[in-house]
N, C-alpha and C positions, 0 to 999 in steps of 0.2 A: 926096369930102367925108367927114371923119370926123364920128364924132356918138356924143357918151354918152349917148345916150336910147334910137337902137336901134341893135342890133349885125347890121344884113344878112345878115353872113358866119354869125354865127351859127344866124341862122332860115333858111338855106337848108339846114346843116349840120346841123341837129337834124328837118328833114323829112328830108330824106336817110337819116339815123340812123331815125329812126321808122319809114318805107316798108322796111327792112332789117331791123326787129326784125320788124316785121309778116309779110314774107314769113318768116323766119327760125324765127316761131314755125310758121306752116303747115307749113315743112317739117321740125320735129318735130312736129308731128302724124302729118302723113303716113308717118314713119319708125316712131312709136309705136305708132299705130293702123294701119298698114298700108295704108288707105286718101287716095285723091285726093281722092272726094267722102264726109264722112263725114255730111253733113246737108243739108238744102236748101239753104243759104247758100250752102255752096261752090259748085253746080249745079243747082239748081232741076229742070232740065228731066232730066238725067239720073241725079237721084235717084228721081224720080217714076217714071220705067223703071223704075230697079231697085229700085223698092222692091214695083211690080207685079208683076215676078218674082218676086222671094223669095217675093211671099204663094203667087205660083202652085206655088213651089217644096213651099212647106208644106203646101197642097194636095196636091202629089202625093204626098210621104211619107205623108199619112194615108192616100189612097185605095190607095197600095203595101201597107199592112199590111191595109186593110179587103180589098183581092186577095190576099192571103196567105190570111185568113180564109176567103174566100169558094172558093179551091183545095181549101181543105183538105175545105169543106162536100162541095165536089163529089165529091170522093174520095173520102169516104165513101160517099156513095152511088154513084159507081161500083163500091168494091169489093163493096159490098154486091149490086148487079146481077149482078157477074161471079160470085160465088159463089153464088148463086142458079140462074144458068146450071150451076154445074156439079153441084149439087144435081138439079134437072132432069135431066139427062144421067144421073145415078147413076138415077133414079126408071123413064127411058127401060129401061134397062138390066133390072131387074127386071120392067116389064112385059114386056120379051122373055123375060127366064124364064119365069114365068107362061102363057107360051104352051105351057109342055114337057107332055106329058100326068104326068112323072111330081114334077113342082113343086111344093112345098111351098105352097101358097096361102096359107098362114094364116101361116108365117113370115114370108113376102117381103111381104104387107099386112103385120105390124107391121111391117116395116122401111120399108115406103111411105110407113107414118103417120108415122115419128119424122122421114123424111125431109121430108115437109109440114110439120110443125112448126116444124122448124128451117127453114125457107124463112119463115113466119110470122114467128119471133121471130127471124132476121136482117133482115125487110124491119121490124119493128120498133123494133130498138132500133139502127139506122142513122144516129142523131142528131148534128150537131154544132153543141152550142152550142145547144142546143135545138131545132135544124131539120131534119125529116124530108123527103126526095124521094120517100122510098119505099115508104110505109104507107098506107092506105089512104085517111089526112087529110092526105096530104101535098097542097100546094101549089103553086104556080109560085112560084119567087124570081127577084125583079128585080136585078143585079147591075150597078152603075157601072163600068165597062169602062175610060172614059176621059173626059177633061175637057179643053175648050180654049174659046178665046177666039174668038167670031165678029167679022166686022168690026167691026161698032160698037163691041167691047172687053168685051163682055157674057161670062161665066163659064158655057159651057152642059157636058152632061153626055149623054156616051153609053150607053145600057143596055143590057145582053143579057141576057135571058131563059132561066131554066134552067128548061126544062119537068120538073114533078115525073111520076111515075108510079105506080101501083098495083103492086107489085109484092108485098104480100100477099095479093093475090086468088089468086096463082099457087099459093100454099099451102094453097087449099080441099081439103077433101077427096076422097081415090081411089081407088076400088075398083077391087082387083087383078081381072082378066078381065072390068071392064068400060070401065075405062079403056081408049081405042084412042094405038097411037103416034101416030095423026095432032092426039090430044090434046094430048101433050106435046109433039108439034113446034109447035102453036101457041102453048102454055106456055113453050117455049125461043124460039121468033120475039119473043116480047116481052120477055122476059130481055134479051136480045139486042140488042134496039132499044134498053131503056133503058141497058144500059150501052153503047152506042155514041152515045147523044145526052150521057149525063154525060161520057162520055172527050171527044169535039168540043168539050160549053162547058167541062173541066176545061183543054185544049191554049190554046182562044182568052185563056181569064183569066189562063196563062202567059204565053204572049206577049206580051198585054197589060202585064201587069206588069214583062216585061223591057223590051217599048216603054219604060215610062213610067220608069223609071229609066234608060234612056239620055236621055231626054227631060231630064228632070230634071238630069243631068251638061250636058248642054247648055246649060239657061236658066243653071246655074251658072255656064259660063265665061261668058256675055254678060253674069253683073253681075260677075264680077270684070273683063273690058275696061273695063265704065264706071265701077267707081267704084274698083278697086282700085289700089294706089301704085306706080310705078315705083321700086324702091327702090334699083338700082343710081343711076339718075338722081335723086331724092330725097336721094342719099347725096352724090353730087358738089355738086348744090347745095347743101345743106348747109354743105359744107364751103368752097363760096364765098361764101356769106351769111357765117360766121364771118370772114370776109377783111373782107367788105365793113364789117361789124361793128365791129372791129378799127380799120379808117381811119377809119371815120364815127367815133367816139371821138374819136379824136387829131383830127382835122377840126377837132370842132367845142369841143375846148382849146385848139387855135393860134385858131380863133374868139373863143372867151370871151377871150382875153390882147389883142386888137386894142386896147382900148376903155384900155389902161394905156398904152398907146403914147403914145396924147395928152397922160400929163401929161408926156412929155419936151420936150412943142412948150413948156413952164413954165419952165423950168430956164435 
């Protein structure tokens, strides 16, 4: 049956055309923006993933630089340790002079003193960023190591502890022939210690740091599977939506023309 009120062929041919501009736009979306899912509409459940990610991502980048920082902390006060150690060793050394009957005493004490000193004002001014390990008021610092999600999806944080030390004490004063070696092997057994506990948490906050930037590369690829665009595929489509495009046009012109038809049933 024909009929100049409604044209069928048309309205089945202008959804068709619509459902094809529709998809047609998505897939320049996804070709512009590079992404499949670029909002919750498109994927709801797999935007929410990744958008979990990303925030864990940007987490990590800050806690990578606030590890950078905290390396660098440490370092300092290792180097500080280790040249303190060898300060000590030079101190060793002159108490063994000091033991010769025909030894300077009076030189080798000032050179003792200058040597305390500098043990003083390098467990001193050891600071980075304002924070001492090694002076007298130095501290424990708590340092965030690493961060992860426990079952229930909760954001928790692991800490490691940088035991500070006193390492200006080892710069009290020394009197040359009453000072014993077994003094300053005590004075080097702590040198010693401390930079062997700064070097262990200097090693753990590297590692750490490279962990969490491989980590990082990681969550990276799981939101580009879920939301980024296949663009080879994206492309082909594309280029069949324009097809589809194209007919549904012309479709629904030989549609529109049906309804002229009828006035020839007049003639």
């Amino acid at each position: 049956m024909s009929s100049i009120l409604t044209n069928n062929g048309a309205i089945v041919a202008l959804q068709t055309l619509k459902n094809v501009n529709g998809n047609l736009n998505k897939a320049q979306s996804e070709i512009a923006t590079g992404l499949r899912v670029a909002t919750a509409k498109d994927n709801s459940s797999a935007w929410a993933i990744a958008s979990t990610m990303n925030s864990d991502i940007q987490s990590m980048k800050t806690l990578s630089n606030s590890l950078t920082s905290a390396g660098a902390m440490v370092s300092t006060a290792r180097d500080a340790a280790e040249q303190i150690s060898e300060k000590l060793k030079e101190i060793q050394t002159k108490i063994v002079q000091a033991e010769n009957p025909d030894a300077d005493t009076a030189k080798l004490q000032a050179e003792v003193t200058a040597l305390t000193d500098t043990i003083v004002s390098i467990a001193t001014s050891a600071q980075y960023n304002g924070i001492n390990l090694t002076s007298a008021a130095a501290t424990d610092q708590n340092v965030t190591v690493s961060i992860q999600r426990d079952d229930a999806g909760a954001l928790t944080a692991e800490e490691l502890t940088v035991t500070a030390f006193d390492l200006e004490a080892l710069g009290a004063a020394l009197t040359v022939g009453t000072a014993t070696l077994d003094d300053i092997d005590t004075l080097l057994d702590t040198a010693n210690e401390a930079a062997a506990s700064f070097g262990a948490a200097q090693a753990r906050i590297e590692a750490q740091a490279g962990f969490l930037n491989k980590q990082a590369d990681s969550l990276k690829m799981g939101v580009s599977a879920l939301v980024d665009a296949d663009m080879e595929e994206a492309s082909a489509r594309l280029q069949a939506l324009q097809t589809q495009q194209q007919l549904g046009i012309q479709a629904l012109s030989i549609a529109n023309q049906a309804p002229s038809a009828v006035l020839s049933l007049f003639r």
